[in-house]
Structure formats: structure tokens, C-alpha cells
C-alpha positions in Angstrom: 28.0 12.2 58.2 24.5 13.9 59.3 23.1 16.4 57.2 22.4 20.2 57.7 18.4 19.1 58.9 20.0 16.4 61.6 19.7 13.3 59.6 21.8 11.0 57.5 22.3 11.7 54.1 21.1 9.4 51.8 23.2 7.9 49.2 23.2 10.2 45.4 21.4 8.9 42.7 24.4 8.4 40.5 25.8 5.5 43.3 25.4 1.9 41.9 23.5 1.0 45.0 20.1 0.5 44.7 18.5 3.1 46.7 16.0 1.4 49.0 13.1 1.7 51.1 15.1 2.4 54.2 16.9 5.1 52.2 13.7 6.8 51.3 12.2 6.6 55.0 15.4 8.4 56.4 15.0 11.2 53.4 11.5 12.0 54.5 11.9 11.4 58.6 9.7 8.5 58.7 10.0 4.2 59.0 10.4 2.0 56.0 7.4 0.8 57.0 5.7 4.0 56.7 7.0 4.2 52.9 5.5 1.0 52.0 2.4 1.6 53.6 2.5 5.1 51.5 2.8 3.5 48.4 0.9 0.4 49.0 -2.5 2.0 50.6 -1.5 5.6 50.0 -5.0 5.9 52.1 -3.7 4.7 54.9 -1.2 7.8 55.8 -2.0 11.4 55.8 -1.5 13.5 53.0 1.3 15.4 54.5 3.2 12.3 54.9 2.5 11.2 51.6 3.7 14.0 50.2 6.4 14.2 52.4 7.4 10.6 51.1 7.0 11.2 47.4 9.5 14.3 47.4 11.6 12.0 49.2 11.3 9.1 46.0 12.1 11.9 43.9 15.2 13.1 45.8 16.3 9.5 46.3 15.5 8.1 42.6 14.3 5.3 44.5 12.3 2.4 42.1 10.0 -0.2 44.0 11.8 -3.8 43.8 9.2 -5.4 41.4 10.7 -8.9 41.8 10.3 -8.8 46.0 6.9 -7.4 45.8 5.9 -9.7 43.5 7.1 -12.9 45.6 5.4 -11.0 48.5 2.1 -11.1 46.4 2.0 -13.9 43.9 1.7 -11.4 41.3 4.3 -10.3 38.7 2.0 -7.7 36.9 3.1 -8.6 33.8 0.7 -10.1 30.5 2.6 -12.3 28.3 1.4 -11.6 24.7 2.2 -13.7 21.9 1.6 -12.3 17.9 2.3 -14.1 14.7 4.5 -11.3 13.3 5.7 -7.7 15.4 5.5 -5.9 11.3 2.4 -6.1 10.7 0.4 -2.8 12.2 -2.4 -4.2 12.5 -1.4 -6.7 15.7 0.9 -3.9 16.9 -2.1 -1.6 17.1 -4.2 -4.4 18.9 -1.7 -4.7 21.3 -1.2 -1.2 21.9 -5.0 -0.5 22.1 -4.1 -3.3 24.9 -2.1 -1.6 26.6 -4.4 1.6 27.0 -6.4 -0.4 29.0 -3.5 -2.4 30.8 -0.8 -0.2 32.2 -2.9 2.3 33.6 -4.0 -0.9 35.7 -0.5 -1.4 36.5 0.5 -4.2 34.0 3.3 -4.6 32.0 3.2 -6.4 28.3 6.0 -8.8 27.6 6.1 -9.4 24.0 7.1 -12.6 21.3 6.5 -13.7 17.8 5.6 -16.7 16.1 6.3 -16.0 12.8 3.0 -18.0 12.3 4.7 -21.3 13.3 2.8 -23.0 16.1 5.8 -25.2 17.6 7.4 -21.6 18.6 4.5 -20.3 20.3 4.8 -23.5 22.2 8.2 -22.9 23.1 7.2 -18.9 23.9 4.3 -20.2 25.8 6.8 -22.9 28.2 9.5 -19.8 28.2 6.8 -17.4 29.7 5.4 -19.3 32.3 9.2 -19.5 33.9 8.5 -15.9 34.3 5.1 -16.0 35.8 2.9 -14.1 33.7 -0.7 -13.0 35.3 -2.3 -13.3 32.0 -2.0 -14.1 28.4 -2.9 -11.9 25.2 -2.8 -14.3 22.5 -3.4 -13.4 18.4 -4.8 -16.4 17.0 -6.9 -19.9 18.0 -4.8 -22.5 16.7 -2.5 -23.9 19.2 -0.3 -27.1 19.5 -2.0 -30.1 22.0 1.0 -29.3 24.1 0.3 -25.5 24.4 -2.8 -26.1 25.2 -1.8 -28.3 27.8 0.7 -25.9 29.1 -1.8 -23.3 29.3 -4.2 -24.9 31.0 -1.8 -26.6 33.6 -0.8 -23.0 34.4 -4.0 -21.6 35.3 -3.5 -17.9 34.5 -6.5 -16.1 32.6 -5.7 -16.2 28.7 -7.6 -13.9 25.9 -7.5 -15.4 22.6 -7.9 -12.7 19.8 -8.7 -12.2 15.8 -10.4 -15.3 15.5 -13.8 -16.8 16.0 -14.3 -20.2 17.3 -16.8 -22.1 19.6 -13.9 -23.2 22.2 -11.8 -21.0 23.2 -9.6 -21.8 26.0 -10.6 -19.2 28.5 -12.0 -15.9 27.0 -12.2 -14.6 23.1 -12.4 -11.4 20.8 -12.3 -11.7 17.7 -14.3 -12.0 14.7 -15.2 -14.3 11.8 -12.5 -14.8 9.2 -15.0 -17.1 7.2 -18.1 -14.9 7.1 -15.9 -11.5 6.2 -14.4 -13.2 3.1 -17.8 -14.7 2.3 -19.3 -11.2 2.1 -16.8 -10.0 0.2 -17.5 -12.5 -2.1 -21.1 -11.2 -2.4 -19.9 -8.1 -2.7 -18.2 -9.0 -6.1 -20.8 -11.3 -7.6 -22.9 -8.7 -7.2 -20.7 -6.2 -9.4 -21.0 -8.8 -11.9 -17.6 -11.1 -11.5 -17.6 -14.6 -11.9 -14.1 -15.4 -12.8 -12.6 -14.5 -8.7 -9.4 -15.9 -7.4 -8.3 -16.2 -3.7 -4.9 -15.4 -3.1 -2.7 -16.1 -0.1 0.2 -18.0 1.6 -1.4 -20.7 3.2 1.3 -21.7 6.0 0.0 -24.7 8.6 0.1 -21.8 11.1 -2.1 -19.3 10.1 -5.1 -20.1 11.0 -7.1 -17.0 10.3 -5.8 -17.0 6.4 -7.3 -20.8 5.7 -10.5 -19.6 7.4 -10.5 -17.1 4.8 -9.6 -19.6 1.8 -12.2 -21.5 3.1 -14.7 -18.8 3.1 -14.0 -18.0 0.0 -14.6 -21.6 -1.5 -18.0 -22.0 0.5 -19.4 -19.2 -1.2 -18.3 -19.4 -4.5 -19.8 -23.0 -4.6 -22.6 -21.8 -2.7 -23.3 -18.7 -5.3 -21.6 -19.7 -8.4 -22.2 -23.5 -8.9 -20.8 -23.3 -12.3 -17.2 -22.0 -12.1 -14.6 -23.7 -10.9 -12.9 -22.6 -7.1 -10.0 -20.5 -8.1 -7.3 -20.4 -5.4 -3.7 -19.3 -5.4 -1.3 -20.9 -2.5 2.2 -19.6 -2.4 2.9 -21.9 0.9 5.0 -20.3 3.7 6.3 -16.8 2.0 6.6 -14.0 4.2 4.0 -11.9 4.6 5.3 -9.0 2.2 4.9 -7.0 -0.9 7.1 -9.2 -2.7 5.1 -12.1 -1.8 1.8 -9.9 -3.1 3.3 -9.5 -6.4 4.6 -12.9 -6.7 0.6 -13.9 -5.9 -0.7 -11.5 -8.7 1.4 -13.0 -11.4 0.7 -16.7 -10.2 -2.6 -15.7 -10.2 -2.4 -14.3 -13.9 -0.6 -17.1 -14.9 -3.1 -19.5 -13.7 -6.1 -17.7 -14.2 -5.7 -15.4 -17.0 -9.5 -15.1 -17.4 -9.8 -13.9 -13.9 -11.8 -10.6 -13.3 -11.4 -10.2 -9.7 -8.3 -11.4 -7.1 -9.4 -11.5 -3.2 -6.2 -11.5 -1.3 -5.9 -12.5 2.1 -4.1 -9.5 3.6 -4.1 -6.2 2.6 -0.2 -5.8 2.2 -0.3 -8.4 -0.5 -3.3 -6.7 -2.4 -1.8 -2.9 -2.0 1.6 -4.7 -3.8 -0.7 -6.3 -6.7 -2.6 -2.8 -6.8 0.9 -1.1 -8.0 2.3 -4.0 -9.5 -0.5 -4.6 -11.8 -0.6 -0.6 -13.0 3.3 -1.0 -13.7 2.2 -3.9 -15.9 -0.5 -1.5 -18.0 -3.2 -3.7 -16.6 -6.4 -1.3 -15.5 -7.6 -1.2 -12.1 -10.7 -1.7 -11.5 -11.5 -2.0 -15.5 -9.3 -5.3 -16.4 -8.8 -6.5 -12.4 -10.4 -5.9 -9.2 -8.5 -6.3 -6.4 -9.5 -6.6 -3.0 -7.7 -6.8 0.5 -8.3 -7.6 3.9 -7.9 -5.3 7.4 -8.4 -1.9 6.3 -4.2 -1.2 7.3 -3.2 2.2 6.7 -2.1 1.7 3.0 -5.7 1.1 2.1 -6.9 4.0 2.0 -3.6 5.4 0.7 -2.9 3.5 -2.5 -4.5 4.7 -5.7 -7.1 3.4 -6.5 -7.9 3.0 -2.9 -8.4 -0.6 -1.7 -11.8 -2.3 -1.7 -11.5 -4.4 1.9 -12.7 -6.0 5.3 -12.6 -3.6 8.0 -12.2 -4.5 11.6 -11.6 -2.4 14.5 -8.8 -2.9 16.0 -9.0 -0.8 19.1 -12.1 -2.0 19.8 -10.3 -5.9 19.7 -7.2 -4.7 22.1 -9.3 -2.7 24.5 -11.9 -5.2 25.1 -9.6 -8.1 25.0 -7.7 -5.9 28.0 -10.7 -5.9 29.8 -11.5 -9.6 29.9 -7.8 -10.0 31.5 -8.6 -7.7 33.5 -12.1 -8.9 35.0 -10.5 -12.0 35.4 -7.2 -11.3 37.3 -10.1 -9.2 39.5 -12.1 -12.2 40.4 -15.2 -9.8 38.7 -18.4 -11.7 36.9 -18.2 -11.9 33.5 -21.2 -12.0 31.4 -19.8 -13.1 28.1 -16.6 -14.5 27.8 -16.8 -14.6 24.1 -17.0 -11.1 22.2 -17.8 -11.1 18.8 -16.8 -7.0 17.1 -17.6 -7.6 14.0 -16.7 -6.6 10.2 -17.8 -4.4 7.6 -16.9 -4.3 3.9 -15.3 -1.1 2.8 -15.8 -0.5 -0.7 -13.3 1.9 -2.9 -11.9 2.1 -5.9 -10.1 -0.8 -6.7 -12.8 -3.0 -7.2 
């Protein structure tokens, strides 16, 4: 049946059928190749037909078929990231810092977990490329032989993040995990501790915490020759309060003439923080405590947390913009960006 203005009426929005491009072209009295051409080069039409065209999209509740365009194109607009864990903030925040940069661009972030075990990022990597990813956003440097060999096989522009190493596979952001821990180190010898302990869960996977551990050890030989290097390993535990309370009493238990415990993440050092005043021990006066990340809680707990800070937006939006220059065939200058650290020094220690 015609409509009142001559022409067929389209099919409701509440109909099963996916509306399509023909549907919109006969809503706004032009061809369906004039409604691709509108939303394609919206130059190439004039601006009454455009608008003509979009109030016919909106009447229609038509939706561009992704999946054909991106056969037509080679392109499926999407950017496959990969984190160790989706509770942490911090890597959330990177991501969605990302994702400023990203979907105004017209990209779409498809999103899995490693729960810091390499052999699944392997198996998210090979799961991914079946779905054609433009780009990869990944958290972390350390990468099976056969991921790397995936990755490199598939050819798509990869941004490695949170870490600093001198071969990345394609592009890197990050920072390093080593020096940071090292200054904070400093940072405590020069308040007068000798007796410091490193604490952390030390799984295969996670890279970024043994850089720390190792930081840690470097400088203490490097700056205390005479004391021994104090280090606390609860292997594979979640990355939890629970596990940051378990650390502080392995820690005391081990170390009872410790001064000072550097943990490797912040949510294990805000647990020892209340932990420790629930067991009458002082904070700073008896224990220091220190964190790293600078998450939310830092700042929050009392006495606020002495930590690394790293800036997080900067990480997602520049990382963003590496994939970006890539997938746009633009010269980049520096493929590897280093943002930096700072020690931020409160309360707690």
C-alpha cells in the first residue's frame, strides 16, 4: 500500500526485518545508492539530501550492516584489547582513556582477560584474529613464542602498554617498572630505613611485578651492601586485599625487624595499611608502607599511601594514537613512548 506522499511505506521499526538501505532510500525519495554515498562521503551529496536521508535513518531505525561493509573494505573497525585482570582500575581506566581517542575515530574495543596467565592470552590472541581485529591494545610485554608468532603472522598494528622493554613487537607506552621501584627505594633509605621488604605475588605471568622485585633487589645491593635482600613471594594469589594482608603478616613473620614493606600494587599496601592499624602496629612510626599506581584508594586510606604514580590517561590516549597512525599509513617518529613516574610521598611512610 502507497503512502499519503505517493510512496511505499516502509516497514515499522518494531518488524523483525532488518530495515535496509533500500528501505531508507524509498523513506527519503532517493536510490540506495544515494544513501550509501550519504553516509559514506556525506561530501559527496548536497546538504538537503543529506538531511533528507538522515531523517529518513531516524524514521526507519535503520543500522549500517557492519559485517558487509566490513568485507566490502577489509576493515572490521574493531581493536582487540587484551588486560591481565578487568578489576583492577587502573587497566580499565587505560583502556577507557583508549577509547576517548578510539571511537570518535570510529573503532570499537573488544575486550579479554588473562588473569596474568600467558597461555590464555595466547588462546585470546588465536580467538581474536578469527574475528579480524584492525589492531591490538595489549597490557603487558611478556608473551608466549607462539603469541608472538601469531601476532606477527597476522600483520595488524599492535601497541604494547605498561611496560618498558627494548623490543617491542610493533609500538610501546609504557614505563619502567624497574627504575620506579628503585626510586622508591631511595626514597626510603633516605628517611633512614634499612630493614625494607618487597612484597608481592610473583606469578610466571606478571611481568611488570618481577620487574619490580627485581628493582627492588638491584638497589638494595646497590645502596645497602650490608643487609640482606628481603622479599616476600606469595606465588599466584589473586590480586586482592586478602592477599595484601596475608603479605603483611608473612612479611612480619619473616622479617620482624623490618621498618619499611614496598608492595607491588597498591591494593595489597592499602589492605596492610588497615590491617596493620587493626593489629595496634603504628603507621608510619613502627612500619612504612608503600604502594604502587597511585589507584584511587591511595589517596583515600588514612594515613594516605606513599606510592609510584603514573598517568594513566596519558598511557591509553597515546597508546590510541600509535594504532591509530598506524591503521592511517601516517609517519611515526617514535614508536616507543616512554610517560614516565613520579614518587608520591604521603603519610604512610
Amino acid at each position: 500500500m502507497a503512502g499519503t506522499d505517493g510512496r511505499r511505506r516502509v516497514r515499522a521499526k518494531s518488524s523483525t526485518r532488518s530495515v535496509t538501505m533500500q528501505d531508507v532510500g524509498r523513506a527519503a525519495g532517493v536510490s540506495a545508492q544515494t544513501v550509501s554515498r550519504a553516509l559514506s562521503f556525506p561530501e559527496q551529496v548536497s546538504e538537503a539530501t543529506r538531511q533528507r536521508v538522515q531523517r529518513a535513518i531516524e524514521e526507519t531505525g535503520y543500522l549500517p550492516n557492519l559485517a558487509a561493509s566490513s568485507l566490502a573494505s577489509n576493515r572490521s573497525r574493531t581493536i582487540a584489547a587484551i588486560l591481565p585482570v578487568i578489576s583492577t582500575s587502573v587497566f580499565s581506566d587505560t583502556l577507557r582513556a583508549a577509547a576517548t581517542r578510539l571511537t570518535p575515530a570510529g573503532y570499537q574495543l573488544i575486550v579479554g582477560y588473562t588473569d596474568y596467565r600467558p597461555e590464555r592470552e595466547e588462546d585470546l590472541i588465536r580467538g581474536f584474529i578469527q574475528r579480524r581485529p584492525d589492531g591490538f591494545f595489549l597490557v603487558g610485554t611478556l608473551h608466549t613464542p607462539e603469541t608472538l608468532r601469531l601476532l606477527r603472522a597476522y600483520g595488524a598494528p599492535i601497541v604494547e602498554t605498561w611496560d618498558w622493554i627494548d623490543d617491542p613487537v610493533d609500538t610501546l607506552v609504557g614505563f619502567s617498572n624497574e627504575s620506579a621501584t628503585g626510586d622508591l627505594v631511595r626514597d626510603l633509605v633516605s628517611r633512614g630505613h634499612r630493614e625494607i621488604v618487597f612484597a608481592g605475588t610473583l606469578s610466571s605471568g606478571d611481568a611488570r611485578a618481577i620487574r619490580r622485585r627485581d628493582g627492588f633487589a638491584a638497589t638494595v645491593r646497590a645502596l645497602l651492601p650490608g643487609e640482606p635482600v628481603r622479599i616476600v613471594d606469595l606465588p599466584d594469589r589473586d590480586i586482592s586485599m586478602d592477599t595484601g594482608v596475608a603479605l603483611l603478616d608473612a612479611a612480619l613473620e619473616r622479617f620482624p625487624e623490618a621498618t619499611a614493606i614496598m608492595f607491588a600494587t597498591d591494593v595489597f599496601a592499602a589492605a596492610a595499611v588497615l590491617a596493620a592499624q587493626r593489629r595496634g602496629i603504628t603507621v608510619p612510626d613502627r612500619l612504612a608502607i608503600t604502594g604502587f599506581g597511585d589507584f584511587e584508594m591511595a589517596r583515600h586510606i588514612n594515613p594516605a599511601l606513599t606510592t609510584v604514580s603514573v598517568d594513566i590517561e596519558e598511557i591509553g590516549t597515546r597508546a590510541a594514537d600509535l594504532l591509530l597512525a598506524r591503521l592511517s599509513g601516517a609517519p611515526i617518529a617514535n614508536t616507543s613512548v616512554d610517560v614516565g613516574y613520579r614518587i608520591v610521598t604521603r603519610a604512610s611512610a
